[in-house]
N, C-alpha and C positions, 0 to 999 in steps of 0.2 A: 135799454138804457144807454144814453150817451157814455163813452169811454176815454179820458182823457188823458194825456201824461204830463203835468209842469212841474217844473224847477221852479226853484224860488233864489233869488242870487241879492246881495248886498253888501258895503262894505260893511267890516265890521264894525259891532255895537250899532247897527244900526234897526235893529228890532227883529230880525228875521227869524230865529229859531221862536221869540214867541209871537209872532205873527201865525208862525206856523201853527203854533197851539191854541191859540186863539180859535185857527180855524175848524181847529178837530173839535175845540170846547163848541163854538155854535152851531157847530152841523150834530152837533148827541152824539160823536165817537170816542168821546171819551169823558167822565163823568164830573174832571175834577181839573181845573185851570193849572198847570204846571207852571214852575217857572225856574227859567235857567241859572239866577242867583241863585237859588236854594235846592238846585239840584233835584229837581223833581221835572225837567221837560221830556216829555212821553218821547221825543226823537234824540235826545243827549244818551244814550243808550251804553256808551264807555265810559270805565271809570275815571282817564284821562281826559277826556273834553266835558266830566262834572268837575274835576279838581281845577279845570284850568278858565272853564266858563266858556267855552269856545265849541263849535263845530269843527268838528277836523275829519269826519269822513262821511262823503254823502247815504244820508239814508232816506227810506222811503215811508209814507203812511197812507192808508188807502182809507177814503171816507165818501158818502154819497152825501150830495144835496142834491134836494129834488130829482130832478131827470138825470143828473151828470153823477157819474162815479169816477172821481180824480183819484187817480196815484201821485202822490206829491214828493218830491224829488229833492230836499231842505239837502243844500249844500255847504261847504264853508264859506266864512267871510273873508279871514284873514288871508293877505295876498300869500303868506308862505306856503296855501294852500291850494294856491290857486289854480294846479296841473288837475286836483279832485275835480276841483267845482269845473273846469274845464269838458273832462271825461264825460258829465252828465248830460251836457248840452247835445250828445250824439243822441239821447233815446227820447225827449221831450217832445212834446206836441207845442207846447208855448212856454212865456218865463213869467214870474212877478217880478218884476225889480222894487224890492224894497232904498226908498230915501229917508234918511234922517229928516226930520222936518227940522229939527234944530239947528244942523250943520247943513243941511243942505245938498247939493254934489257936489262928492267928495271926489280925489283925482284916482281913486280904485274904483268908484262906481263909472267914471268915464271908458274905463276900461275892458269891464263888465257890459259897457252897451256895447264897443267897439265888436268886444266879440260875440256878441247875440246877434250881432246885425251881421257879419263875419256867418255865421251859422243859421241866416236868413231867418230870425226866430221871430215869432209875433209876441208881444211882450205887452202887459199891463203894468202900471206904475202906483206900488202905494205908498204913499206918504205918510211916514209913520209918526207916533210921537204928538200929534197935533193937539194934544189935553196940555203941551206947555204953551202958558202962555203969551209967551216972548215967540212964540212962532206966527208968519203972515201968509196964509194960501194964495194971495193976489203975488206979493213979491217971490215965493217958492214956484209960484210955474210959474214966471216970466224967466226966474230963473233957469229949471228945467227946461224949457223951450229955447234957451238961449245956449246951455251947454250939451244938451241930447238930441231935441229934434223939435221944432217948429209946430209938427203935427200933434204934439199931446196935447192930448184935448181931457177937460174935465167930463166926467161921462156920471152928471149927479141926474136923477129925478124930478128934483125937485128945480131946474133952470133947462131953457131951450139951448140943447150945443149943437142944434144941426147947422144954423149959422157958421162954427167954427169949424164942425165935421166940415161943410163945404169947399173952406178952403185948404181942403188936405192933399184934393188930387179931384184932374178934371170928372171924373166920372162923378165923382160925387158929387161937384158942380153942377154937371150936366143935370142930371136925376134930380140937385135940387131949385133948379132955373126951370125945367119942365114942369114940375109937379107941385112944386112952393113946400117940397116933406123930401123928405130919404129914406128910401127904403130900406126895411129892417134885412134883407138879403142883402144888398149891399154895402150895409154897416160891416157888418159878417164877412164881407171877403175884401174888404178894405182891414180890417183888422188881421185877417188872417196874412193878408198880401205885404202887411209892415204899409199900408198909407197911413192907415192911422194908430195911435198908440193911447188907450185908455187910461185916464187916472183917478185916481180918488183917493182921496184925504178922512185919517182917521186914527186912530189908539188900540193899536195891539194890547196892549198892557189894559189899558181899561176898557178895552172891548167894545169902542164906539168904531162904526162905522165896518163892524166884521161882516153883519147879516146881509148887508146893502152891497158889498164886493164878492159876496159869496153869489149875490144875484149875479152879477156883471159877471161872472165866468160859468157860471150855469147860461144866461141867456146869451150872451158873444160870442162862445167857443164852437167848435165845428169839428165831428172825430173824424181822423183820415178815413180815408177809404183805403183798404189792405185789397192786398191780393187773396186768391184760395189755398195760393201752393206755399208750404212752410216757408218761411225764414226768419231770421232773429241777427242782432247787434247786439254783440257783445260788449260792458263797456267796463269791467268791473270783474276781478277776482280777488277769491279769499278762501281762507281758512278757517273753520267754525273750531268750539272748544276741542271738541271730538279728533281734531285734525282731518275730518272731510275735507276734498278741494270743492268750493264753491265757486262756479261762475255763473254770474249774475246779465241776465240779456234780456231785452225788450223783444218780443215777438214781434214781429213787422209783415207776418203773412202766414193764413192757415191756421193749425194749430199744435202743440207739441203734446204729448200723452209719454206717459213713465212708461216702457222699454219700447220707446222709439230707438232706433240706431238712426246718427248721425255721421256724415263722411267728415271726420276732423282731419285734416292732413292727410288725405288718402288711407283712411285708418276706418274705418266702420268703430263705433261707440256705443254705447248703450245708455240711456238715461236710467237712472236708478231712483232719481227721488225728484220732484219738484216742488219747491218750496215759493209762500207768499209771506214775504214780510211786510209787517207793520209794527212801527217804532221796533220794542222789543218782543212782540207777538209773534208766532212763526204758524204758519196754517200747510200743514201737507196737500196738497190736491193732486186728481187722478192726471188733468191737464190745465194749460191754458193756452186761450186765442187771442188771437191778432190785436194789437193795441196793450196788453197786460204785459208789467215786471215782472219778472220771476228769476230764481236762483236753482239752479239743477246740478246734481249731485250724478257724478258717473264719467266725467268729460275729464282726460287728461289731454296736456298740452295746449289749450283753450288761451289768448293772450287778448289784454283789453285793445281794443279794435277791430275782430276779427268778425267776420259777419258768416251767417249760416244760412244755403239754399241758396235763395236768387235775391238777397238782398247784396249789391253792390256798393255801399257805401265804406267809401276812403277816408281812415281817420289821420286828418295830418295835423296834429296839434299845434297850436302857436303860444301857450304860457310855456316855456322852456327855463330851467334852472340856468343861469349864468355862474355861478360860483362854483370853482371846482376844492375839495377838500379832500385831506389824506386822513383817511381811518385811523387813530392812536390805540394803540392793544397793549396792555402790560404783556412782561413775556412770558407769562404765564397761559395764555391763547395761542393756538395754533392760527396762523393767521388764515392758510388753506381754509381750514374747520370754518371761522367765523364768517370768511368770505362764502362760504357754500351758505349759512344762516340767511345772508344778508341781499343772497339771490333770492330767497324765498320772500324778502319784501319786494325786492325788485319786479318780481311778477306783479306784487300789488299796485306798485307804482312805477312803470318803467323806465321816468324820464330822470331817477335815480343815475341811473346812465352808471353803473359800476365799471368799475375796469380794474384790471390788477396786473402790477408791472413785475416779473420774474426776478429779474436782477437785486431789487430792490427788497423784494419780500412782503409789497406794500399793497393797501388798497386802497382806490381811489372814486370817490362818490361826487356826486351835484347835487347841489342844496340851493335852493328857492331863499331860504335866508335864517338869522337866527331864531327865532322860535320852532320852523321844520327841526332844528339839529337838537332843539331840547325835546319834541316830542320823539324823536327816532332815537335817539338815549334811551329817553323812557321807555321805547316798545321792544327794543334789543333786549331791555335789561329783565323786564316782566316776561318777555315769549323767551327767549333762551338763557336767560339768565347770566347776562355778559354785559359786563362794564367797557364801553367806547368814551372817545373822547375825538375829537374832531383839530386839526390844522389847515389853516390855510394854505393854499396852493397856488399859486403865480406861477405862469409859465414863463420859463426865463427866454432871453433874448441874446445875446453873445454881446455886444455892445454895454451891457447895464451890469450892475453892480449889486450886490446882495446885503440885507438886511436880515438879521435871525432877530426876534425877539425871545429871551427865556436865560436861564444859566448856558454859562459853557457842555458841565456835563451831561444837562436836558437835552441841547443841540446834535451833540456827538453821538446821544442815545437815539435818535432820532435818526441823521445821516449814516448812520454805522460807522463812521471813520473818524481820527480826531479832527480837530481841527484848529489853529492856529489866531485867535481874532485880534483883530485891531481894535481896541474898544476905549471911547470916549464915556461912558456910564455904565456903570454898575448895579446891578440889584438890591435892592433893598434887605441887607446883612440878616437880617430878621428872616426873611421869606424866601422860599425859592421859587418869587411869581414877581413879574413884573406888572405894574397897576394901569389905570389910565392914565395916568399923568406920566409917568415916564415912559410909557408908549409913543406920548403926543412929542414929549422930548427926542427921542431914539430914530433920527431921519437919515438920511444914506450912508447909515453905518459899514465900514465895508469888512468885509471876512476876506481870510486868503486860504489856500490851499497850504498843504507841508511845506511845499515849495516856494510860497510867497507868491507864485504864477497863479494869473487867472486864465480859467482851465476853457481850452476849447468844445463846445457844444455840435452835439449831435443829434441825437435823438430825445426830446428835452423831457419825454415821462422815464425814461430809464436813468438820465441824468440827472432828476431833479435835486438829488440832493449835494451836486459838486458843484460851490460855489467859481464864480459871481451871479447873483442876480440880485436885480431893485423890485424888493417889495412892497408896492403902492398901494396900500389898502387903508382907508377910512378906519381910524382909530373903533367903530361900533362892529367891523366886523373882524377885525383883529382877536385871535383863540389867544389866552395866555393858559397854559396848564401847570398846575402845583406840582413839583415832583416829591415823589412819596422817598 
């Protein structure tokens, strides 16, 4: 049987987690139509992406149609996530890109092609949604054709698309000026090659147009060809309830068997367990071959990118966090302690990018943007049982001036030192929280030192908190925190 691996990537709300379910409901893998409002989707597996309606970490479900057994790879949507959904694109054979039929392409789905194509991925297109009927299949792909690629083509049964296959790329020109057809071989390696880009139009939610897509990747797809001698890419670590280290890797050659030893780091290993997930199923096996996910239990020091044997593949990722943020700890935390906790996500996700400044006693994270900091709230405070709270961070400049927003004594609590302010507005006598509105007020307020001198800069992460500096930050990503 053919052995497949895709990802599935789309902005969000744009149908993808039950697209995904869809597909397990029409292939018989599973009995009963899930769905993500009501917290029943066979892949929402945490109880943080049922409370919040969202995918936030990529998982996998494995199901057969016909000849093909896909592993399928249901990523996040939301761009704060978008370092996960990144990670998955290292172990995939192909993508779906789900589109909103209603909204269309959206400026995160442009994004999501930039980097499939970035990752030379052969990608299908389904268009979701199409049971509203305020939506138009003629204007939706002129559209897609006009913002992704020229080449997507509709790939229905029921209409002749070798005409537009033709003009996807000369070969398939050729093949169809010789022959007045296209051959089903090179339908197949024009797809796989990225000339051409399938689409098809249809209703996750009400199930129109599932069985006919399910055909198109059973008949288009093509499994690699592996090598004989092991290797594996790693993209993916974790920690199960037990506190196992999980890491998670795609086999890319040979085959792996429980007490295999691996050279991790000039280290010899021992595999202890290997596991198949689906949704929330876990199936123990003695091994597996080339093409298949799996998670193996025995591997320390293991880090996502890392490849095993003779697979050489370099992970240089491109979604990177731009926001830098300082860790807030009541002083009731050891901050050392917390920071050692908060390595153990970092391994999960390492573009985290921790650092922690001596002088200061402070830690300092990257965050993709406001919803990442409410679910890492939320995972800090369920896995270790610790309340965080997040400020933003501006790196200062020696020239620019400073802006604190919050009380005097919240500031001081913060910088460790007192502080001196010059202040045009007040907080609100009630609250010890400044709101939106006098945020939007509150613009190059300046603070001084004991001294009234603004202070000369050096080294600006140990410095950070000896004013002046101007902090220019969009009132939406602006922390304001309540003091207790």
């Amino acid at each position: 049987m053919k052995k497949i691996v895709i990802g599935i990537f789309a902005h969000v709300d744009a149908g993808k987690t039950t697209l995904s379910e869809s597909m397990l409901f029409a292939s018989g893998t599973i009995k009963k139509l899930g769905r993500v409002d009501k917290k029943t989707a066979f892949l929402d597996t945490e109880e943080i992406e049922k409370s919040r309606g969202i995918t936030i970490f990529s998982k996998q479900a494995i199901f057969n149609f016909l000849a093909t057994n896909i592993t399928l790879l249901d990523t996040p949507g939301h761009v704060d996530f978008a370092t996960e959904m990144e990670r998955a694109m290292n172990v995939i054979d192909y993508a779906i890109l789900v589109i909103n039929g209603i909204n269309g392409v959206q400026e995160y789905t442009k994004t999501i092609w930039s980097l499939l194509q970035t990752y030379k991925l052969p990608v299908f297109i389904f268009i979701n949604k199409m049971d509203n009927p305020h939506t138009d299949k003629k204007i939706l792909l002129q559209e897609i054709k006009n913002e992704l690629d020229e080449r997507c083509v509709i790939f229905d049964s029921n209409i002749n698309f070798e005409d537009d296959l033709a003009m996807c790329s000369e070969t398939l020109l050729d093949n169809y000026l010789s022959t007045n057809s296209i051959k089903y071989e090179a339908i197949l390696t024009a797809i796989q090659q990225r000339d051409v880009f399938p689409c098809h139009f249809g209703s996750a939610l009400k199930l129109q147009g599932i069985n006919s897509f399910l055909n198109l990747l059973n008949k288009y797809t093509i499994m690699p060809i592996y090598d004989k001698e092991f290797s594996a890419r790693i993209y993916k670590v974790g920690i199960d309830s037990n506190k196992n280290r999980l890491t998670y890797m795609k086999i890319t050659g040979g085959t792996l068997k429980i007490k295999d030893s691996l050279n991790i780091k000039n280290k010899l290993q021992k595999i202890n367990q290997i596991r198949i997930y689906s949704g929330s199923q876990v199936k123990n096996v003695a091994q597996v071959t080339a093409g298949e996910i799996c998670v193996v239990m025995g591997l320390e020091n293991t880090k996502i990118g890392d490849t095993l044997g003779k697979d050489n593949f370099e992970f240089n990722p491109i979604m990177l966090p731009e926001l830098d943020y300082i860790v807030i700890l009541s002083p009731k935390y050891d901050s050392k302690l917390v920071l050692q906790q908060l390595r153990i996500l970092e391994e999960q996700d390492p573009q985290l990018n921790l650092s922690w400044d001596e002088q200061s006693q402070k830690i300092f994270i990257k965050i993709m943007g406001e919803m990442q900091l409410q679910i890492l709230q939320s995972i800090v405070k369920h896995k270790f049982g610790i309340d965080i709270d997040f400020m933003i961070y501006v790196e200062p400049t020696e020239t620019e001036e400073t802006e604190f927003i919050g009380s005097e004594e919240w500031i001081e609590d913060i910088l460790n030192e007192p502080i001196n302010f010059a202040k045009r507005n007040k907080p609100n006598k009630d609250r010890n929280t400044i709101g939106t509105e006098e945020i939007n007020d509150i613009i190059n307020r300046t603070a001084f030192s004991n001294s009234g001198k603004k202070s000369t800069w050096n080294n600006p992460k140990q410095d950070y908190y000896k004013p002046p500096i101007t902090i220019s930050v969009p009132p939406m990503r602006q922390k304001c925190l309540i003091i207790d």
